[in-house]
C-alpha positions in Angstrom: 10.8 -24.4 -31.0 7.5 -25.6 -32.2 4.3 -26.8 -31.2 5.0 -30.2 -32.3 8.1 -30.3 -30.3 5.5 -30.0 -26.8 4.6 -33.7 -27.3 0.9 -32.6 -28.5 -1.3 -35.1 -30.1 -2.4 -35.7 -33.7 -5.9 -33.9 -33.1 -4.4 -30.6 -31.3 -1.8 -30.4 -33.5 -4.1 -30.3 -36.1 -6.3 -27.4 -34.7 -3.2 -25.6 -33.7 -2.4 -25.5 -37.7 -5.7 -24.5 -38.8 -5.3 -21.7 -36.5 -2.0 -20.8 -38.3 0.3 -20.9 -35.2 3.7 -22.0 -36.0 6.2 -21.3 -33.3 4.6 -21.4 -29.4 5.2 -18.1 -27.5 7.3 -18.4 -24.5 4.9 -18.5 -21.7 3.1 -21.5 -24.3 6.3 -23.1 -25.0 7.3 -23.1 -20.8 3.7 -23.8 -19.9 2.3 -26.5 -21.9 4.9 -29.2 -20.6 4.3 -28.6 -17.0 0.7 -28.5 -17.6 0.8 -31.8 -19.8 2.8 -33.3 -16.5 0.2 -32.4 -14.2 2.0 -30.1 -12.5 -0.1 -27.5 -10.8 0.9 -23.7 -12.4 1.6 -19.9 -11.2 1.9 -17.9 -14.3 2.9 -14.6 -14.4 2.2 -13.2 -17.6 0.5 -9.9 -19.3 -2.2 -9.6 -21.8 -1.4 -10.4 -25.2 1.4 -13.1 -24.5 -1.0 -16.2 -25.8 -2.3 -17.0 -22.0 -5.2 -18.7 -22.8 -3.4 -20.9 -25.4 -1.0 -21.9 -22.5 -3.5 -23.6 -20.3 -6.6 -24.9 -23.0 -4.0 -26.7 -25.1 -2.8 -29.2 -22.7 -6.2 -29.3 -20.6 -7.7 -30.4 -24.1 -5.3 -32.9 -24.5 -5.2 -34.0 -20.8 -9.1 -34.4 -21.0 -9.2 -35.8 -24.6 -6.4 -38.7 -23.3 -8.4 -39.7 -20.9 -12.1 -40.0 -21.6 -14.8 -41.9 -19.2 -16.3 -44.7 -21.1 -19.8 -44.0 -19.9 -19.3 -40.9 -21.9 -21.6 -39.4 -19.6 -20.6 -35.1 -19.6 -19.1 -34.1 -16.5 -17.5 -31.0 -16.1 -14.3 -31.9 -16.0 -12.0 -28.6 -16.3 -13.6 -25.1 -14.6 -12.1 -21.9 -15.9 -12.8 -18.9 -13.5 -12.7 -15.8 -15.5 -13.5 -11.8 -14.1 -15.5 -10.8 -17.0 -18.1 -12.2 -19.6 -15.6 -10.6 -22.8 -13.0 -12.8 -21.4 -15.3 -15.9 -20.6 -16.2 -15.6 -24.5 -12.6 -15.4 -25.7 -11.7 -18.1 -23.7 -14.5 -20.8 -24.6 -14.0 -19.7 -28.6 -10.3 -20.5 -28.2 -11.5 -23.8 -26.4 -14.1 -24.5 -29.0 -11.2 -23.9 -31.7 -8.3 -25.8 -30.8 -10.7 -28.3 -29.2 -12.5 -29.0 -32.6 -10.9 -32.4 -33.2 -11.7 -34.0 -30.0 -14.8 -34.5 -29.5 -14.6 -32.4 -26.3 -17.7 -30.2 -25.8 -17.4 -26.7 -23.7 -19.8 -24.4 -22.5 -19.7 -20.2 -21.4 -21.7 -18.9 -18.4 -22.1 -15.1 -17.5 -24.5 -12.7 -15.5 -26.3 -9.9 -17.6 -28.3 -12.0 -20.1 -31.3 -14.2 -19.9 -29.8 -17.8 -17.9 -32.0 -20.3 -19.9 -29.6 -20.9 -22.6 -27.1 -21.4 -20.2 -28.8 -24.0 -18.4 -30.1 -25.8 -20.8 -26.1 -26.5 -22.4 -25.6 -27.9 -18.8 -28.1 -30.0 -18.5 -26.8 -31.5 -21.9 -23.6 -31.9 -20.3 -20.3 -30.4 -21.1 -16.7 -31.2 -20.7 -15.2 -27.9 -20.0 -17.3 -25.1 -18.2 -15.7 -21.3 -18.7 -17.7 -19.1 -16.0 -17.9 -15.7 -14.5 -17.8 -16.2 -10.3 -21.3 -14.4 -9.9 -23.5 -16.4 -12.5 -21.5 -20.1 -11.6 -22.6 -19.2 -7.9 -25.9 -18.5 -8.6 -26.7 -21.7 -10.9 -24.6 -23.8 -8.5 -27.3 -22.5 -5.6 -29.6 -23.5 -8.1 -28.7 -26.8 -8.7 -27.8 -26.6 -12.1 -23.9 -27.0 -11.9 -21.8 -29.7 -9.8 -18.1 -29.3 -9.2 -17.6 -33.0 -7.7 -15.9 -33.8 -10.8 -13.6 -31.4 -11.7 -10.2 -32.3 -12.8 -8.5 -29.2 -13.6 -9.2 -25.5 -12.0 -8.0 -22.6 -13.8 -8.3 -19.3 -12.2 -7.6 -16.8 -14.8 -6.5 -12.7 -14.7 -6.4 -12.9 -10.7 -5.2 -9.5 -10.1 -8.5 -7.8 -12.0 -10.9 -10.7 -9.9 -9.5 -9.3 -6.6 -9.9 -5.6 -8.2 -13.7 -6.5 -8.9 -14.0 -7.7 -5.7 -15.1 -11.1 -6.5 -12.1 -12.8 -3.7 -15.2 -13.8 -1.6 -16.7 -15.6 -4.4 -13.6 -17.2 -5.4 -12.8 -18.5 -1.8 -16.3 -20.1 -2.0 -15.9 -22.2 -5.1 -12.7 -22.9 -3.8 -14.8 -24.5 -1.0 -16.6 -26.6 -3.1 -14.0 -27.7 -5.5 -12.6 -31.3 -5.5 -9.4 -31.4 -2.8 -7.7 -33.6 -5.2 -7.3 -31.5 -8.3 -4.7 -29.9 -11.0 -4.8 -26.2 -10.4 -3.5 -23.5 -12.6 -3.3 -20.1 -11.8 -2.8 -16.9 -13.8 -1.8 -13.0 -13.1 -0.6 -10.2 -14.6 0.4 -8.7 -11.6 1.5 -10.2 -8.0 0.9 -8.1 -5.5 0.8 -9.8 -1.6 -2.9 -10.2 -2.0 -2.2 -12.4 -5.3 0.3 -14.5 -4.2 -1.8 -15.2 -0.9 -4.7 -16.4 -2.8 -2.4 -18.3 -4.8 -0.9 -20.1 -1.8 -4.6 -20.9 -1.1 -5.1 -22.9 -4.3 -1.7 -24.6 -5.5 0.3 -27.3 -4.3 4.3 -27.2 -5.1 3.3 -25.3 -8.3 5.6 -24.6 -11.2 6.4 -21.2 -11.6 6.5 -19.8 -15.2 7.0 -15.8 -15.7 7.2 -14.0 -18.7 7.8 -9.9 -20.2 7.4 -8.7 -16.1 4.2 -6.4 -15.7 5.9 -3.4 -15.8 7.2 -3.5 -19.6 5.4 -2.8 -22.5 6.1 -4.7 -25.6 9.4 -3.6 -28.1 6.3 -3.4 -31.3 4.6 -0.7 -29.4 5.5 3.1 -30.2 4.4 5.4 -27.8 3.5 9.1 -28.1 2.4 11.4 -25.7 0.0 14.8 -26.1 -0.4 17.4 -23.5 -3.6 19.0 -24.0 -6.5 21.1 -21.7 -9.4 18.5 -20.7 -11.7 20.9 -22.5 -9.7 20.2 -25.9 -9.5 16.5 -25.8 -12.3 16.0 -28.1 -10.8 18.5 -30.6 -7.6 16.9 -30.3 -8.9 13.2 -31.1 -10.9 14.5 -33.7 -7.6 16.1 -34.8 -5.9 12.4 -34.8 -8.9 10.2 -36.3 -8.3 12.8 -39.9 -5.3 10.7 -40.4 -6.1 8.3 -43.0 -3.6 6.0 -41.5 -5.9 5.2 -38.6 -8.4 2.7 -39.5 -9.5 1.3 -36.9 -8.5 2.7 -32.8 -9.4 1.2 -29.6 -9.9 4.6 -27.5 -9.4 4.0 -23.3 -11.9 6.5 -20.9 -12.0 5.7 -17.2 -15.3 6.0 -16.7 -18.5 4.4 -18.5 -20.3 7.6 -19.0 -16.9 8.8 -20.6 -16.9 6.3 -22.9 -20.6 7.1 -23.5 -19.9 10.8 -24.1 -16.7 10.1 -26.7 -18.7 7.6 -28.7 -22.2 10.5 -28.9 -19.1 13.0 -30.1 -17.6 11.2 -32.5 -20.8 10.4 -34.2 -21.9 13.8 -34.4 -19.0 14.4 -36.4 -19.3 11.1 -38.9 -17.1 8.9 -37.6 -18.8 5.9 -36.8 -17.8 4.6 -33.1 -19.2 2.4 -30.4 -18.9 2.0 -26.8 -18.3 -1.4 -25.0 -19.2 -1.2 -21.3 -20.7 -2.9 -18.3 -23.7 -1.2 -18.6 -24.0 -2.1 -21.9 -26.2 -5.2 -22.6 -24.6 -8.0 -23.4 -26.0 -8.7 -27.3 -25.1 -4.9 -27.7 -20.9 -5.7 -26.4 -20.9 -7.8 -28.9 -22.1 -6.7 -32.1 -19.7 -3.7 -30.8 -17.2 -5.9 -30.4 -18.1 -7.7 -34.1 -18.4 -4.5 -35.6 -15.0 -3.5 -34.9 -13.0 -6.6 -35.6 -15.1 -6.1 -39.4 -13.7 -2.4 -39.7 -17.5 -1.2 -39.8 -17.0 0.5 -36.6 -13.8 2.7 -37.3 -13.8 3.6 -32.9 -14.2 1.5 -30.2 -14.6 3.1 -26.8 -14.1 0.8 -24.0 -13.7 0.9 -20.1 -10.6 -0.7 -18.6 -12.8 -3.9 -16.9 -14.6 -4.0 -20.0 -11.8 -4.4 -22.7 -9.4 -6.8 -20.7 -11.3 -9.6 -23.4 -10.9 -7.6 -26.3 -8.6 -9.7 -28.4 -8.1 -8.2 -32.2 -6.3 -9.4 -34.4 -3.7 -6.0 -36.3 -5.1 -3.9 -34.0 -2.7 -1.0 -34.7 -3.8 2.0 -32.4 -4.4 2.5 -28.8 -5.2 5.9 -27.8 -5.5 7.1 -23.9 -8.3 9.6 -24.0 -7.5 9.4 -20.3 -4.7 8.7 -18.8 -5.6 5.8 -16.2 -4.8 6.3 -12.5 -2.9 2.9 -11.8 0.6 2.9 -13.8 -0.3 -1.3 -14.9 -3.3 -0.3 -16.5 -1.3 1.6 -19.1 0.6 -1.1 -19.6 -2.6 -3.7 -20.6 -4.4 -0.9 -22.3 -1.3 -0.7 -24.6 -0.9 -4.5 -25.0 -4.0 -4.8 -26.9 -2.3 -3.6 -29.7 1.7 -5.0 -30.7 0.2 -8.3 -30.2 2.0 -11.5 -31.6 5.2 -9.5 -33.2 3.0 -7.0 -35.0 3.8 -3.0 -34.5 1.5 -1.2 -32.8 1.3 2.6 -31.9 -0.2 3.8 -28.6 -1.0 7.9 -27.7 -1.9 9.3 -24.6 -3.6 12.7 -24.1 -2.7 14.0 -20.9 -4.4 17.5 -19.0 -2.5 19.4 -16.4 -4.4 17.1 -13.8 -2.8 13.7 -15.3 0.6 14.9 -14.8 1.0 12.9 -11.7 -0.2 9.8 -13.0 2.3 10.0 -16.2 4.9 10.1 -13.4 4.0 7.0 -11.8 3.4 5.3 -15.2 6.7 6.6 -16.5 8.4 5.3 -13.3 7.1 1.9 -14.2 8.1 1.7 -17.4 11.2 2.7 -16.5 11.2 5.3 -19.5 9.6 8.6 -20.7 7.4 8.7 -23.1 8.3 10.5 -26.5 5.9 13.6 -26.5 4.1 15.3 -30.1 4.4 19.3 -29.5 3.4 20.0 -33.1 -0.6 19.8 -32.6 -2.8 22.3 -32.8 -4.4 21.9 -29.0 -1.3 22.6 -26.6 -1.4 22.6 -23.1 -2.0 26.0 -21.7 -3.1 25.4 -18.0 0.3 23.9 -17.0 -0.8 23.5 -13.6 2.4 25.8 -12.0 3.5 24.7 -8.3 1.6 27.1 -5.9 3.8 30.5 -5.5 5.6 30.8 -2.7 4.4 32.5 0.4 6.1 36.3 0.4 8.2 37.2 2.7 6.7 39.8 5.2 8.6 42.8 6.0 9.7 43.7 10.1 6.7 44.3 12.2 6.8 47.2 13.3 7.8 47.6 17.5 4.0 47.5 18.8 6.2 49.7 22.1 6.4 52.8 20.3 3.1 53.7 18.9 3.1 55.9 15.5 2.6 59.6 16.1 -0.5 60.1 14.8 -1.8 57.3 17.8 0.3 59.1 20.4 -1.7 62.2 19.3 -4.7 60.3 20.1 -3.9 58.6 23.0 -2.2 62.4 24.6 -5.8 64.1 23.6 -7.4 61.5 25.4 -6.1 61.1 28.3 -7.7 64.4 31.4 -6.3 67.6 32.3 -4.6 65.6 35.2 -3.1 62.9 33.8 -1.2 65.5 30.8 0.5 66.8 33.7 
């Protein structure tokens, strides 16, 4: 199949080409038509599967068909997003297949300075992509209006109910136009998800691809068992292969990341860390850096690197191994992506063990593990011994001699008989 097979028009075609896409992936291939019909959408679909090309291609085109004459910019299309990474991925993906058009698009987030923001929608803009927590706060301000919205995209809804921005969600949903195309994406469905989905779509079409708990063919996987207090040896150990140019490293925490990144720098090897405490100017040269090879490391929190979206990213490496078996399967995705081979590694402590288990379970396979490094496991973490067995106790009725002594010396004249 290709892309000029979906019934796209001369000036998304176009775009698409520039971009060098050739054949659509399957969740583009099954998604564009439905979209293009008007069909509201549940999609069901991991990172890396070409998502956000599944839902701005048609909108574009849906949007570009059919333009007011007054030309006056309405937003037209809302694109509900968890974090500001992902709001920017999304709108430079608008921006780039959108380029023919005439179509304009504007990004909202929290964590920077609002004035720019506002001042692109008071020019007016087709296509708004927005964080839930800024898009509230200018709507209370008066600077955004959702009476005209045609199409409502609510994208990566499992990690928006992990953030806990549901409330937020069921408030624009509140204020959004009853008579509207919604699509609605997930990697994951638990009951919460499909709930919320219920909420928002009307006899949706249903489009599911690679299910959450797979990891991609491209992707070779390698496990280390290692102490917690040798994990910095041991990815020092990895980084001396020359082979690794670039890695996207995985800690669970922020100050993690933090403490990976001071460490690698102390030993020449230049890294950054991409976090929400980070400001936002400061995630993105990270982010810049990285895609230019200047930064060899990039060490990112789960929430912050669901946006991260690099092109021949060959390594993925678990410092820690995460706690919810489908976050090993996104950290992984960022790297395979599009056909191309990845390799992901995993250092796991005694600790870890039981979240291996649960991620192993998922994947329904176990993880190939490298015993030849120089940092080995040592605190297996054995199962606690067994309690040992006591011996008879001895028959409290006839008191040892050395008692009965006592007891005979103590007793009177009288009662000795």
């Amino acid at each position: 199949m290709s892309f000029e097979s979906l019934n796209l028009e001369a000036p998304l075609l176009k775009a698409v080409q520039e971009e060098g896409y050739t054949t659509p992936t399957p969740i583009q291939a099954q998604a564009i038509p439905l979209v293009l019909r008007g069909n509201d959408l549940l999609g069901c679909a991991q990172t890396g599967t070409g998502k956000t090309a599944a839902f701005a291609i048609p909108i574009l085109q849906l949007l570009n068909h059919d333009k007011p004459f007054d030309r006056r910019k309405k937003i037209r299309s809302l694109i509900v997003t968890p974090t500001r990474e992902l709001a920017i991925q999304i709108e430079e993906s608008f921006k780039a297949y959108g380029r023919h058009t005439g179509l304009t698009c504007a990004v909202i987030f929290g964590g920077v300075g609002q004035t720019p923001q506002t001042k692109a929608l008071q020019r007016g803009v087709d296509i708004l992509v927005a964080t839930p927590g800024r898009l509230l706060d200018l709507m209370n301000q008066g600077f955004v209006s959702l009476k005209d919205v045609e199409i409502f995209v609510l994208d990566e809804a499992d990690r928006m109910l992990d953030m806990g921005f549901i409330h937020d969600v069921k408030k624009l949903l509140a204020v959004l136009p009853r008579k509207r195309q919604s699509l609605f994406f997930s990697a994951t469905m638990p009951p919460e998800i499909v709930k919320l989905a219920d909420s928002i779509l009307q006899n949706p079409s249903k489009v599911e691809v690679t299910p959450v708990s797979s990891t991609a063919d491209t992707v070779s996987q390698f496990l280390y068992f290692v102490d917690k207090g040798n994990k910095n040896a041991l990815l020092l150990h990895v980084l001396n292969d020359p082979k690794i140019k670039t890695a996207l490293v995985f800690t669970r925490t922020k100050h993690g990341a933090d403490k990976v990144v001071k460490m690698l720098v102390k030993h020449d090897i230049k890294a950054e860390a991409i976090h929400g405490n980070k400001a936002q100017n400061a995630r993105q040269r990270a982010l810049a850096n990285f895609k230019a090879q200047t930064t060899r490391v990039l060490v990112a929190t789960d929430i912050a690197a669901r946006g991260i979206d690099v092109d021949d990213l060959e390594y993925v490496i678990n410092f820690e191994i995460p706690n919810i078996a489908e976050t090993y399967v996104h950290r992984i995705g960022r790297t395979g992506r599009a056909g191309a081979n990845g390799t992901a590694l995993s250092f796991c402590d005694a600790e870890e063990k039981t979240d291996l288990k649960g991620i192993e379970k998922l994947i329904g396979k176990k993880i190939p593990v490298i015993d030849g490094h120089p940092y080995p496991l040592m605190d297996h973490n054995p199962e606690p011994a067994p309690k040992q067995q006591r011996g008879p106790r001895p028959d409290r009725r006839k008191p040892s001699p050395e008692k009965s002594k006592r007891n005979w010396q103590s007793k009177s004249r009288y009662e000795r008989g």
